[in-house]
Phi, psi and omega in degrees: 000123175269159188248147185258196187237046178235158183173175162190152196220132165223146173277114135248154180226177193175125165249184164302337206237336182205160197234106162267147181224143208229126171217121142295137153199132203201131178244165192259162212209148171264355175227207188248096200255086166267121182224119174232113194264100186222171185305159194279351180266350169238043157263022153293022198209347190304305174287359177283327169295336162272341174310295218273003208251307140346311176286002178251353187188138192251353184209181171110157178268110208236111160243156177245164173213138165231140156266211020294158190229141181235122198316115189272281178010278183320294197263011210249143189230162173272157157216142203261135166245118166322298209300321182320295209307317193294334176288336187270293162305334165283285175318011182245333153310279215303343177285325143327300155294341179282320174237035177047036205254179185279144155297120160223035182285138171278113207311328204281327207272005165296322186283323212301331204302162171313098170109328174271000157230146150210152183282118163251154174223118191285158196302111181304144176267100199317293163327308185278348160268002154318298170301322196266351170320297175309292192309342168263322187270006160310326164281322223290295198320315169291006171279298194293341202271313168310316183305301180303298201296330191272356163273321192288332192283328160318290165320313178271015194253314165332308200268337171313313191263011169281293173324339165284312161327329226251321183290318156316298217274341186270339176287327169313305172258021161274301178296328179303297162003297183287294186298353135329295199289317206279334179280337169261331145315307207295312189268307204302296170356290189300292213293341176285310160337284183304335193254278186313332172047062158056021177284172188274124180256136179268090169322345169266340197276338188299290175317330170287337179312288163318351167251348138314263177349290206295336190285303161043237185283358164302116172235011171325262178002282242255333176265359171273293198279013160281312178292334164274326175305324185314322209263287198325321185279346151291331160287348168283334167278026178240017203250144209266353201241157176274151199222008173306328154288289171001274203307300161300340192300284180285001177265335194301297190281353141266007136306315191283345181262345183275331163277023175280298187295339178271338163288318193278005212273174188215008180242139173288317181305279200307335175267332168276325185310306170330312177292303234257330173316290190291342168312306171283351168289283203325293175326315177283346161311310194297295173332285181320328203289355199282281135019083197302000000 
């Protein structure tokens, strides 16, 4: 199924101890472009994250964001430092002795002093965010991935029918082709008539006239080989890999057979049918560009 390469997906995992949360979102790109915005104490983890965003999508401009929240209950801790404390009372003794005043310190106004409680917040636990990293963006990724492929069917349904378009329009100017060479018999006629003033015209010379003109204005080749291109980029949208260069690959060479036809053409029908050849290409072109 092809997919396109615009989407978006989001994750979340969550433990006791940390809440991640993951958003994919990606537009087309001509090669595979990751770009990841996650907290500066957990870019230890950036590449991993592209390791793992690489498995959902092989082409496109793919940002990622990751957040997380950390449980403070869990990580934020008191910590009493003794030695602060013990240092602080011997030094209020010896102040007390020293200038004959009363000790009258207080368990509270001990804690209250600099240093002796402080919040510290241990050291995030890597493995485990590890874990849930893979794990949001393991959704984020099958979301987005859902997303691209329910956009690419949309797209290839687009593209069927621009391609049938493109056959109408080959039939138009297949069919035209005979009714040129005969219109144009018709005028050589005349105009040699009119220069002979009805003396006997030499039919071979009429007929060689004619097989100029017609190899000419012969756009067989170039309408055989538009019809094969045509049927190939259906068979690729039917193809399950990504296939999206292909796919430009085969529209690049069915531009070029549609200005083939539009320079030899020698008809106005046959030159606008031609302008509507390059049009719907282009469009189908536009498309594709869509297209992982």
């Amino acid at each position: 199924m092809i997919r396109s390469m615009t989407g978006y997906g989001s994750g979340e995992a969550v433990s006791k101890e940390y809440k991640v949360t993951a958003e994919i979102k990606s537009v087309n790109h001509r090669f595979c472009d990751i770009s990841v915005r996650l907290p500066r104490k957990l870019s230890f983890y950036e590449n991993d994250i592209r390791t793992h965003v690489k498995k959902f999508a092989s082409r496109g401009k793919i940002d990622v964001f990751i957040s997380y929240e950390e449980y403070e209950k869990i990580h934020s801790g008191v910590i009493y430092q003794k030695d602060m404390a013990a240092s602080y009372i011997q030094k209020l003794e010896e102040l007390s002795e020293d200038f004959s005043l009363e000790n009258t310190l207080s368990t509270y106004e001990v804690a209250c002093l600099p240093e002796v409680f402080k919040i510290e917040d241990r050291k995030p636990d890597e493995d485990n965010i590890k874990a849930l990293f893979k794990k949001a963006i393991e959704e984020a990724g099958q979301r987005l991935v859902q997303n691209r492929e329910a956009e690419g069917l949309r797209l290839k349904d687009d593209l069927m029918i621009k391609l049938d378009g493109l056959l109408v329009f080959l039939a138009e100017i297949e069919s035209r082709a005979p009714e040129i060479l005969e219109a144009y018999r018709e005028k050589l006629m005349t105009k040699v008539s009119e220069l002979l003033d009805d003396r006997n015209i030499d039919d071979s010379i009429l007929v060689s006239e004619l097989v100029v003109f017609a190899d000419k204005i012969c756009v067989d080749e170039e309408t055989v080989r538009l019809r094969s291109h045509i049927e190939n980029m259906k068979n690729t949208l039917e193809q399950e890999e990504s296939v999206g260069r292909k796919l430009d690959f085969i529209a690049q060479e069915m531009n070029r057979e549609a200005n083939t036809i539009l320079s030899k053409a020698n008809d106005l029908e046959v030159s606008n049918q031609a302008i509507s050849l390059k049009t719907e290409i282009e469009k189908i072109r536009e498309q594709i560009q869509n297209i992982e």
